[in-house]
HTML snippet that shows the backbone in 3Dmol.js (N, CA, C, O; Angstrom):
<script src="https://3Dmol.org/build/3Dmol-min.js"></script>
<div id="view" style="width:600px;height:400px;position:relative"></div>
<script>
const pdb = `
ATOM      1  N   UNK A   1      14.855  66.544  -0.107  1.00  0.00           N
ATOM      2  CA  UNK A   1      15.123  67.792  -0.763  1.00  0.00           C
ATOM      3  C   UNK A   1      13.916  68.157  -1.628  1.00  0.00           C
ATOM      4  O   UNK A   1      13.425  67.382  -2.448  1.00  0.00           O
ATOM      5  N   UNK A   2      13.403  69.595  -1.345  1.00  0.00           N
ATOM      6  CA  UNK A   2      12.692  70.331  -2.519  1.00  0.00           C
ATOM      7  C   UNK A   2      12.905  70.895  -3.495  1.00  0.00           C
ATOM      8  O   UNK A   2      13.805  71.724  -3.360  1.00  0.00           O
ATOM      9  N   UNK A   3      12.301  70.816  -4.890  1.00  0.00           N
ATOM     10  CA  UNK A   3      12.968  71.499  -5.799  1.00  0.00           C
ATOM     11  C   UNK A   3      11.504  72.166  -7.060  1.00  0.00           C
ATOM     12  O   UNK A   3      10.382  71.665  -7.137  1.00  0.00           O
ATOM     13  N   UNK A   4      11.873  73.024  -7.644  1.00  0.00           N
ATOM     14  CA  UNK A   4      11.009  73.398  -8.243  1.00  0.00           C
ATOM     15  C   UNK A   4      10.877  72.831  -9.719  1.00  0.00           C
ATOM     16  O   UNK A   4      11.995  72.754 -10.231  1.00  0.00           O
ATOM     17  N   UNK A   5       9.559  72.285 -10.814  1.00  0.00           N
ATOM     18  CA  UNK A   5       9.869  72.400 -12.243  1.00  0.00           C
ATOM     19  C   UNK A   5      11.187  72.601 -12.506  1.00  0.00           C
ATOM     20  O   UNK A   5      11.760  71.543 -12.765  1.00  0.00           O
ATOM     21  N   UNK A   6      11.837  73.501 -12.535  1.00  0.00           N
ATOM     22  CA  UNK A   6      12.565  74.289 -13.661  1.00  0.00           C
ATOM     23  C   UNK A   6      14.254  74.181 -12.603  1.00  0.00           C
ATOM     24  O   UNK A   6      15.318  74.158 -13.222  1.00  0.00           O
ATOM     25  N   UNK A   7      14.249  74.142 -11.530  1.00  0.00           N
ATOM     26  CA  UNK A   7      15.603  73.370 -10.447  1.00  0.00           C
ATOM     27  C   UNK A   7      15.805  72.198 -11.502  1.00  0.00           C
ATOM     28  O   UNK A   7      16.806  71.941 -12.172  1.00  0.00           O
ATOM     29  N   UNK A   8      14.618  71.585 -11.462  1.00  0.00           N
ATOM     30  CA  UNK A   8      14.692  69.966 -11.752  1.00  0.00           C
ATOM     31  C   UNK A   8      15.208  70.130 -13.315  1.00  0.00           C
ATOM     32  O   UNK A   8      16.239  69.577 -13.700  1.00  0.00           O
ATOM     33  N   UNK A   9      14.582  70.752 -13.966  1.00  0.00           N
ATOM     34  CA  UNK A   9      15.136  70.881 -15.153  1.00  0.00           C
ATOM     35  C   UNK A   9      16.660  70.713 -15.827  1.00  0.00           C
ATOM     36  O   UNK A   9      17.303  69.907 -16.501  1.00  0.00           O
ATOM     37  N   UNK A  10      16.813  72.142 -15.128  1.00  0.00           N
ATOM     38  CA  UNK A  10      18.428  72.665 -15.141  1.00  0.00           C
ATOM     39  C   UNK A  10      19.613  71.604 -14.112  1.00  0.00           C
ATOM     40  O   UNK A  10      20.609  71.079 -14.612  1.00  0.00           O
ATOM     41  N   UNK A  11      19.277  71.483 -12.834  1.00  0.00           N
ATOM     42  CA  UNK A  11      19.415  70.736 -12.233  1.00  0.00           C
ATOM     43  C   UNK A  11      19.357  69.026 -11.743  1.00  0.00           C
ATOM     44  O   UNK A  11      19.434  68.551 -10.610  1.00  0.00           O
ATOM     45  N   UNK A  12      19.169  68.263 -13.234  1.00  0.00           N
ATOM     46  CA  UNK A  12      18.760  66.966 -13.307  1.00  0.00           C
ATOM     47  C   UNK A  12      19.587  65.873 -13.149  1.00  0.00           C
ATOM     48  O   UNK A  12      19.377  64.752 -12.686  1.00  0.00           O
ATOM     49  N   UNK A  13      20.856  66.558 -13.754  1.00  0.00           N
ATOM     50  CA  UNK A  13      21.953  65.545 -13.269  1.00  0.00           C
ATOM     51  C   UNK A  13      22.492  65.429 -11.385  1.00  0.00           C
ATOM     52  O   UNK A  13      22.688  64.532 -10.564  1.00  0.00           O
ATOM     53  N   UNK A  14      22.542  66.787 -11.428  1.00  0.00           N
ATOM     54  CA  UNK A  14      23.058  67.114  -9.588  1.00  0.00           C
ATOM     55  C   UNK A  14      22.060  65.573  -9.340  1.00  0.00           C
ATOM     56  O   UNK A  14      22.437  64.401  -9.330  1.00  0.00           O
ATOM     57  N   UNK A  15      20.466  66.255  -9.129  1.00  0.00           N
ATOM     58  CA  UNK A  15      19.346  65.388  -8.575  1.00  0.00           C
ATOM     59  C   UNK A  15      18.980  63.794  -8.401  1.00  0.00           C
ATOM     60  O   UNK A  15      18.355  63.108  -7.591  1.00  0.00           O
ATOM     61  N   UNK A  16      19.861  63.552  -9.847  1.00  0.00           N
ATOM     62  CA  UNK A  16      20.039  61.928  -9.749  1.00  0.00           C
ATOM     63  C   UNK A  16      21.291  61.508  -8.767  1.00  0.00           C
ATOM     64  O   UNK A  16      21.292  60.544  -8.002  1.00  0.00           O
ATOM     65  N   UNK A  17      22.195  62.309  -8.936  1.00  0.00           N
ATOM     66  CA  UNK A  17      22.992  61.610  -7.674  1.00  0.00           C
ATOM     67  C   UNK A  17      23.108  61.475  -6.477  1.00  0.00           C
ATOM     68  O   UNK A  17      23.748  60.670  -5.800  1.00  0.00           O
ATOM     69  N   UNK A  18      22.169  62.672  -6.117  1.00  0.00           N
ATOM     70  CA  UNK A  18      21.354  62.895  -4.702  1.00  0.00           C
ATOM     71  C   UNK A  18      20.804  61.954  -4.464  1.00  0.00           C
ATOM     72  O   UNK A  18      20.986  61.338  -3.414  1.00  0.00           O
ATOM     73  N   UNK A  19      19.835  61.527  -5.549  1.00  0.00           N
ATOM     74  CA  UNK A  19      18.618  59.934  -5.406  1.00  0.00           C
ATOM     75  C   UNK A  19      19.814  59.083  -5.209  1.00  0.00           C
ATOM     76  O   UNK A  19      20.092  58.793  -4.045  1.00  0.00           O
ATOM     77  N   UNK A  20      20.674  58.576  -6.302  1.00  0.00           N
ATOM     78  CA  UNK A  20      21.633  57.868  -6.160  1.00  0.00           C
ATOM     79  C   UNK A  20      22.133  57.468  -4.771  1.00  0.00           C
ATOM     80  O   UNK A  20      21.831  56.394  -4.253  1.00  0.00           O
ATOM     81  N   UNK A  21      22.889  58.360  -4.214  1.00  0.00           N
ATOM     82  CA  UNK A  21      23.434  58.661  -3.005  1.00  0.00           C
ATOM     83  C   UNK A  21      22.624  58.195  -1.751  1.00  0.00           C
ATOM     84  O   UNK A  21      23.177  58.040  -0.662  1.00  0.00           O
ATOM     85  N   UNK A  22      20.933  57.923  -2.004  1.00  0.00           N
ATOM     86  CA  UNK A  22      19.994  58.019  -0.838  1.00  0.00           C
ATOM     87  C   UNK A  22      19.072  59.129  -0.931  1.00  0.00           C
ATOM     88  O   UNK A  22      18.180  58.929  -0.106  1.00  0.00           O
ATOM     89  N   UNK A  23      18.955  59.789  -1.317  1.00  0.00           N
ATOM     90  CA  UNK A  23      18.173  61.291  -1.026  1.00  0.00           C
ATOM     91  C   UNK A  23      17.030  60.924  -1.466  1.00  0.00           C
ATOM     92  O   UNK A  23      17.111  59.961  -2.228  1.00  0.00           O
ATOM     93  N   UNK A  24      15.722  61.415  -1.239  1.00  0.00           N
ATOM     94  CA  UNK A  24      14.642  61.782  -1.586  1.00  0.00           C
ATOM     95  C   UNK A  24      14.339  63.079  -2.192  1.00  0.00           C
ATOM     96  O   UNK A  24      14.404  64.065  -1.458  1.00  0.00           O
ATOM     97  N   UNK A  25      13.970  63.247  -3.603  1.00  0.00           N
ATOM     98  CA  UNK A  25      13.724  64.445  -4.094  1.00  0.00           C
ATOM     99  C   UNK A  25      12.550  64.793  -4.533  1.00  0.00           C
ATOM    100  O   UNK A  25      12.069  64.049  -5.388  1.00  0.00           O
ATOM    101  N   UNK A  26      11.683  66.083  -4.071  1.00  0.00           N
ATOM    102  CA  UNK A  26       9.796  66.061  -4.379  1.00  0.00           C
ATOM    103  C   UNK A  26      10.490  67.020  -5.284  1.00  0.00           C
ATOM    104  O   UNK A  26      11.570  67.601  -5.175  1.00  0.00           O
ATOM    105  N   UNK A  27       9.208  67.028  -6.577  1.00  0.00           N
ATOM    106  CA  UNK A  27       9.515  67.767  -7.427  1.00  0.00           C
ATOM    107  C   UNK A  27       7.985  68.875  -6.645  1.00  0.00           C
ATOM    108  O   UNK A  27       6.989  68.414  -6.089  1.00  0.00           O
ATOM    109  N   UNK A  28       8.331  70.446  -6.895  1.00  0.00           N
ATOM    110  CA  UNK A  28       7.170  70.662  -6.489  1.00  0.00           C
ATOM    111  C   UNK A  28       6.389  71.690  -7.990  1.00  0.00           C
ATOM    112  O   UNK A  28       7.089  72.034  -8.942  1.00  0.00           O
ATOM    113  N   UNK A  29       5.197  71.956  -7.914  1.00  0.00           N
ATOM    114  CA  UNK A  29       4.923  72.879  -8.988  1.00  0.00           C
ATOM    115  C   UNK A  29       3.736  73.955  -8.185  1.00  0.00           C
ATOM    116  O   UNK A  29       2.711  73.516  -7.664  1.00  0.00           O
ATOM    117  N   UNK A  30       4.116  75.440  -8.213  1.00  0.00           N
ATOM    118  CA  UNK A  30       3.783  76.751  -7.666  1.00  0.00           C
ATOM    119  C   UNK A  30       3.176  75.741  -5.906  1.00  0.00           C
ATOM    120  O   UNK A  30       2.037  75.524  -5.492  1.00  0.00           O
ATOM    121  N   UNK A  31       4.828  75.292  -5.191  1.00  0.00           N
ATOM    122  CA  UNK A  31       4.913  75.129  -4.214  1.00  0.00           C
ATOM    123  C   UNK A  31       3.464  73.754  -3.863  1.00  0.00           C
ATOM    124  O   UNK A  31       2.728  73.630  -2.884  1.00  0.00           O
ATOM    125  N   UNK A  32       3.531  73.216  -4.716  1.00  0.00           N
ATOM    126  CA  UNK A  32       2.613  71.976  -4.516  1.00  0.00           C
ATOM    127  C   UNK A  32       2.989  70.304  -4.726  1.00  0.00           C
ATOM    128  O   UNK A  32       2.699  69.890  -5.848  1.00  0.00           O
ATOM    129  N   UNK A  33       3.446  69.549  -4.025  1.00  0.00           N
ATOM    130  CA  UNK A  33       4.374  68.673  -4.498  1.00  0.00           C
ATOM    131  C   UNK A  33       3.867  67.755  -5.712  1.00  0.00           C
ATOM    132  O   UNK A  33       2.785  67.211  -5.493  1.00  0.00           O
ATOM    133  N   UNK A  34       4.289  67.564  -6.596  1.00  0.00           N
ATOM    134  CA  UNK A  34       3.709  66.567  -7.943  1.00  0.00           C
ATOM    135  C   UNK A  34       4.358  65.554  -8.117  1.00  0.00           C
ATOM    136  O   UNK A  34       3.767  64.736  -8.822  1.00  0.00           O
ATOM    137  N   UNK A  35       5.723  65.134  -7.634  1.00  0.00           N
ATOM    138  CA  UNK A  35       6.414  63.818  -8.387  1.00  0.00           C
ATOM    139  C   UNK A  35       7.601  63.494  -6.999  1.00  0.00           C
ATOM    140  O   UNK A  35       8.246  64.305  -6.334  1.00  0.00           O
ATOM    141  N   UNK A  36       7.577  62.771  -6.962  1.00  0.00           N
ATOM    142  CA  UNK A  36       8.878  62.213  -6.267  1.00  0.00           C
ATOM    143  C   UNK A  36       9.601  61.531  -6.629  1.00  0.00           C
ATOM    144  O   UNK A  36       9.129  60.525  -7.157  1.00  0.00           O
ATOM    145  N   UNK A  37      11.204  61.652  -6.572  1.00  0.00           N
ATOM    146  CA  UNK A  37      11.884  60.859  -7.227  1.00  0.00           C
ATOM    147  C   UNK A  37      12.848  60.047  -6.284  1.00  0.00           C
ATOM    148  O   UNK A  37      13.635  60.524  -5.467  1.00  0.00           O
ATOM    149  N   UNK A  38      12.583  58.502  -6.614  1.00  0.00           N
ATOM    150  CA  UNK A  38      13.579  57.942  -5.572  1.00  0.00           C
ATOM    151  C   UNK A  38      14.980  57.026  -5.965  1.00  0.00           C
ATOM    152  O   UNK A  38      15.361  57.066  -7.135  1.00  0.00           O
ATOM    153  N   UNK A  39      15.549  56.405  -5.215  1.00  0.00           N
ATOM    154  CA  UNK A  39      16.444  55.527  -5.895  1.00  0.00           C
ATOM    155  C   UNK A  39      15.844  54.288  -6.344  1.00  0.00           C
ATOM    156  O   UNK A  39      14.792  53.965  -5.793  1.00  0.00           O
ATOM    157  N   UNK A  40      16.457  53.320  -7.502  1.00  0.00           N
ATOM    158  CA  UNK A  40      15.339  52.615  -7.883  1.00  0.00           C
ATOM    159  C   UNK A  40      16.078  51.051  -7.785  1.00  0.00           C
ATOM    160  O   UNK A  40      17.121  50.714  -8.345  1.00  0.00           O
ATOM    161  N   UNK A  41      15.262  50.269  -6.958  1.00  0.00           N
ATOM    162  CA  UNK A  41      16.008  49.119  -6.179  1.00  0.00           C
ATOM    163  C   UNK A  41      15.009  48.021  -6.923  1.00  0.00           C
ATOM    164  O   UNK A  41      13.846  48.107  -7.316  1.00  0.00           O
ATOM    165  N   UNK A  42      15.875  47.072  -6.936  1.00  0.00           N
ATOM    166  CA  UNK A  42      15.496  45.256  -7.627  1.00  0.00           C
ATOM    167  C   UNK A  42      14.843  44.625  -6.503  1.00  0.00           C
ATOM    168  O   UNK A  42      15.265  44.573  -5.348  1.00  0.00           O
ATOM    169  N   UNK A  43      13.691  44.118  -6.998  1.00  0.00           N
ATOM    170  CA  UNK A  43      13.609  43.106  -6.222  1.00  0.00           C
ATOM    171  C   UNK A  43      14.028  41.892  -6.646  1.00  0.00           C
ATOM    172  O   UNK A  43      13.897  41.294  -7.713  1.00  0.00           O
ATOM    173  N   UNK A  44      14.806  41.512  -5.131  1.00  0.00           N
ATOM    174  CA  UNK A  44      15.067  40.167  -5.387  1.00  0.00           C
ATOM    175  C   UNK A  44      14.628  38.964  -5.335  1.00  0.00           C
ATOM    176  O   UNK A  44      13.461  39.122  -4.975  1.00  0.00           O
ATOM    177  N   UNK A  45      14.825  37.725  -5.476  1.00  0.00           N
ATOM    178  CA  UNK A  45      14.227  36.936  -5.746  1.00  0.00           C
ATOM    179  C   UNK A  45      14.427  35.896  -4.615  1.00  0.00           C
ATOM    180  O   UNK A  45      15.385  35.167  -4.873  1.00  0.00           O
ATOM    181  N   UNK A  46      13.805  35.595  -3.411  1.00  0.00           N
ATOM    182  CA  UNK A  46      13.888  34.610  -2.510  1.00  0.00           C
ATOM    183  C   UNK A  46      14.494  33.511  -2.732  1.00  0.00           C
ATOM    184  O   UNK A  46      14.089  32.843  -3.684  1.00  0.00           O
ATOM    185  N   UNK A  47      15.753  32.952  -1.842  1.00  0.00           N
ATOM    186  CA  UNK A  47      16.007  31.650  -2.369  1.00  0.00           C
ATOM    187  C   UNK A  47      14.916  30.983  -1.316  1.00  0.00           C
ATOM    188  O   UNK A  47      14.612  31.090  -0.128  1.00  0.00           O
ATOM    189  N   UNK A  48      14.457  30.118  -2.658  1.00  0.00           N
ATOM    190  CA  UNK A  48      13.487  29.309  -1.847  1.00  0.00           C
ATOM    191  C   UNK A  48      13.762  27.561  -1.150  1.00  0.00           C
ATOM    192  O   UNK A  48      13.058  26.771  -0.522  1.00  0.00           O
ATOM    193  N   UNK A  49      14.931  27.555  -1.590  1.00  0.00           N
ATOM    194  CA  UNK A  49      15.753  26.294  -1.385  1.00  0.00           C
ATOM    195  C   UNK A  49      15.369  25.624  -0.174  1.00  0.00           C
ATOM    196  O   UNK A  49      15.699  26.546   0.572  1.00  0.00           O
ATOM    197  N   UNK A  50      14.942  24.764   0.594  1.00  0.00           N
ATOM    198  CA  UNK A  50      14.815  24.514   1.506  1.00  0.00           C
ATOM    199  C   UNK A  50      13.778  24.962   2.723  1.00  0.00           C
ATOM    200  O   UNK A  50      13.744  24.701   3.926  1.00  0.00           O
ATOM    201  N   UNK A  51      12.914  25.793   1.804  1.00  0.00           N
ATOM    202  CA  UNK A  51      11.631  26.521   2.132  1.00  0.00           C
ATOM    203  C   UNK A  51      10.826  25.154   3.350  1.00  0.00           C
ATOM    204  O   UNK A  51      10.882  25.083   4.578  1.00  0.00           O
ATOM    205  N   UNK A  52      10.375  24.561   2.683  1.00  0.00           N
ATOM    206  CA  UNK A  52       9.542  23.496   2.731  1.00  0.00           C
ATOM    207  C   UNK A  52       9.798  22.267   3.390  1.00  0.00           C
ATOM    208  O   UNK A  52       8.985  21.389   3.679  1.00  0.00           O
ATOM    209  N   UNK A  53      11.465  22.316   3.669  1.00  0.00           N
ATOM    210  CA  UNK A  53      12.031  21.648   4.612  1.00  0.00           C
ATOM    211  C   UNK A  53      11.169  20.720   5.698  1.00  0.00           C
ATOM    212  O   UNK A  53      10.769  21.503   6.560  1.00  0.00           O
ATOM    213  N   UNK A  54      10.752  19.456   5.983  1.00  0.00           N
ATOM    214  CA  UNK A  54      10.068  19.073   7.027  1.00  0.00           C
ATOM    215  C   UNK A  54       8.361  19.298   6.713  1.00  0.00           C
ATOM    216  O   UNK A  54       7.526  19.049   7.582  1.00  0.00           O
ATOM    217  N   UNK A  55       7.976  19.822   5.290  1.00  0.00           N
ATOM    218  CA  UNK A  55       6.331  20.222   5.351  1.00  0.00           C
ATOM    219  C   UNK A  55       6.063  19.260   4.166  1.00  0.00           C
ATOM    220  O   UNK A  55       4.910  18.854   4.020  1.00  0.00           O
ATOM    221  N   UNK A  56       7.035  18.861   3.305  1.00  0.00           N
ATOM    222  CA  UNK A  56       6.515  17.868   2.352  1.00  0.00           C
ATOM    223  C   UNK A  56       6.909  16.519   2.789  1.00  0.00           C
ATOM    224  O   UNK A  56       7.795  16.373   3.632  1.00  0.00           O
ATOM    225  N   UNK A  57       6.228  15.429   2.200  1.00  0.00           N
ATOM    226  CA  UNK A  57       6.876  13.909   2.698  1.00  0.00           C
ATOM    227  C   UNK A  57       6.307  13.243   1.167  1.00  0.00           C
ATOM    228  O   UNK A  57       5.234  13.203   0.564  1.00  0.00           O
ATOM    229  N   UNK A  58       7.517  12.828   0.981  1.00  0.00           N
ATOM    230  CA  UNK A  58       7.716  12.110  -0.681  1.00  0.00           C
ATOM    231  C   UNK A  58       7.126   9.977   0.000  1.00  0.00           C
ATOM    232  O   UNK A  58       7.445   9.267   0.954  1.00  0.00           O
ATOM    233  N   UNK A  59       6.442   9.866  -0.886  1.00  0.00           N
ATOM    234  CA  UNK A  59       6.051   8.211  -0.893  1.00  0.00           C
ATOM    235  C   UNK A  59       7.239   7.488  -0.676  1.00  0.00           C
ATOM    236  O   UNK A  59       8.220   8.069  -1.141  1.00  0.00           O
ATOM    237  N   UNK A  60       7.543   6.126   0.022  1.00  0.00           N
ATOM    238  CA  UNK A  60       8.582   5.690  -0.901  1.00  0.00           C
ATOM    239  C   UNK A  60       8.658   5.397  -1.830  1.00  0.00           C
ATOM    240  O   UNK A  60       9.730   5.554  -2.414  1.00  0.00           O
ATOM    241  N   UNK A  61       7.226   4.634  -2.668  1.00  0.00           N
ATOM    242  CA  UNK A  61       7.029   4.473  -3.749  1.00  0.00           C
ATOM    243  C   UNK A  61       6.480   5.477  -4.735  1.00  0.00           C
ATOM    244  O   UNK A  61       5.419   5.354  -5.348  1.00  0.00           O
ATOM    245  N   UNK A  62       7.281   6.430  -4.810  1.00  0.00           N
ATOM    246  CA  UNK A  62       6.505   7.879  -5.517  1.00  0.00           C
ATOM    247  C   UNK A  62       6.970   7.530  -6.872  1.00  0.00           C
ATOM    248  O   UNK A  62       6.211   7.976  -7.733  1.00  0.00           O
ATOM    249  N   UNK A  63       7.950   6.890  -7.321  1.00  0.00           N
ATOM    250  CA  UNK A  63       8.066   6.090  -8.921  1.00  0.00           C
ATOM    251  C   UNK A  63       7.949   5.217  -9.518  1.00  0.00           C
ATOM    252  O   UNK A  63       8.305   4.899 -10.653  1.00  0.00           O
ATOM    253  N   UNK A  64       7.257   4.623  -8.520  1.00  0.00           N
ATOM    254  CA  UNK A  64       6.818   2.931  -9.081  1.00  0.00           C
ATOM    255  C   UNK A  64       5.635   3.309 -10.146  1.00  0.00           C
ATOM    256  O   UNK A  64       4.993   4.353 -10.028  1.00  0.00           O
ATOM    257  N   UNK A  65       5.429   2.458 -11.094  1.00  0.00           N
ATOM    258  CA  UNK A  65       4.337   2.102 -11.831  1.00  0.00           C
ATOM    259  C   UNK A  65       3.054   1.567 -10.938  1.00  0.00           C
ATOM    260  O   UNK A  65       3.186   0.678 -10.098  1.00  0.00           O
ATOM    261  N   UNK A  66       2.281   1.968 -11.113  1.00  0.00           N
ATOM    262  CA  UNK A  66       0.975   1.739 -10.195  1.00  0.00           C
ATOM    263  C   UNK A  66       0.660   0.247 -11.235  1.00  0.00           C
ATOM    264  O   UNK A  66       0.863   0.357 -12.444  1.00  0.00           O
ATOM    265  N   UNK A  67       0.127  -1.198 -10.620  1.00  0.00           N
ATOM    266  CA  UNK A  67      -0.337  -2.169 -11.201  1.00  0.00           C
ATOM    267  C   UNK A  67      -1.097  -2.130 -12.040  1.00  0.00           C
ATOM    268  O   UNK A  67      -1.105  -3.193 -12.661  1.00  0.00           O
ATOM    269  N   UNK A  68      -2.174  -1.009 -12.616  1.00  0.00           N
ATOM    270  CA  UNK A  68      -3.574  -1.387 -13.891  1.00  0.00           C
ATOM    271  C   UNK A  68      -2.213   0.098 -14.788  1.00  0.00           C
ATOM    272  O   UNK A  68      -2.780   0.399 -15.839  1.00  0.00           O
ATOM    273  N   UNK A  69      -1.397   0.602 -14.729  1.00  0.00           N
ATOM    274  CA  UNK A  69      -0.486   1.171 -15.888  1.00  0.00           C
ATOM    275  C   UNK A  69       0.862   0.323 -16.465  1.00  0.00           C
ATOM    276  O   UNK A  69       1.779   0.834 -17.108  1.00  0.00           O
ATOM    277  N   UNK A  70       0.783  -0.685 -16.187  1.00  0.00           N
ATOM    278  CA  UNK A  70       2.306  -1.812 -16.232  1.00  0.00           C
ATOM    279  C   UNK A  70       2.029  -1.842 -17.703  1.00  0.00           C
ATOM    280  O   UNK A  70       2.908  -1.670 -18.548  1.00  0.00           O
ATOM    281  N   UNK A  71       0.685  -2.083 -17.989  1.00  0.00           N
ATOM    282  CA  UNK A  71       0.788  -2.064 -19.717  1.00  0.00           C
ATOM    283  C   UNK A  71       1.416  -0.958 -20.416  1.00  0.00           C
ATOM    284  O   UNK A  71       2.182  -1.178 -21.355  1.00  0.00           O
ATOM    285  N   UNK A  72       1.188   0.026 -20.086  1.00  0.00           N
ATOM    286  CA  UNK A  72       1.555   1.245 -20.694  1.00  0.00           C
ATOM    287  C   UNK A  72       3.322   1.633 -20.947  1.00  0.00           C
ATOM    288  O   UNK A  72       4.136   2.241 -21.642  1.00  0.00           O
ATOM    289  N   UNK A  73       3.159   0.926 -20.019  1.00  0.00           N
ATOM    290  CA  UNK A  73       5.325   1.000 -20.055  1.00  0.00           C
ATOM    291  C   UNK A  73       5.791   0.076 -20.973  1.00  0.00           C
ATOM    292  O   UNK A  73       7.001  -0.053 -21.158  1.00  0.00           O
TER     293      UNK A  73
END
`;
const viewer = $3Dmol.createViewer("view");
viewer.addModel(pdb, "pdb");
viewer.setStyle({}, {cartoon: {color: "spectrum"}});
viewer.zoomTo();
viewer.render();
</script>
């Protein structure tokens, strides 16, 4: 949908529910488009759970104390 400055003005609530709804609205000024207004979506956040599945390989000994740190414990 096209609309002019002053549509948009008077017309701001209609326009958000249009966006709302799906719509695309250009704002235009002396028939030149300047702004577009869209619906405004989250990005979400990938579960990454199990991403990596099969690409990492843990030591068996990945918690042992290495022999020259035994003092330190």
């Amino acid at each position: 949908m096209r609309v002019t400055i002053h549509q948009a003005k008077t017309q701001f609530s209609k326009l958000l529910r249009l966006v709302a709804a799906g719509e695309e609205v250009v704002i235009l000024n002396r028939d030149r488009p300047v702004a577009r207004v869209v619906s405004f979506t989250r990005k979400t956040r990938k579960d990454l759970r199990g991403d990596l599945k099969g690409k990492i390989r843990i030591a068996r000994d990945f918690d042992a104390t290495p022999e020259d740190f035994r003092d330190y414990t």
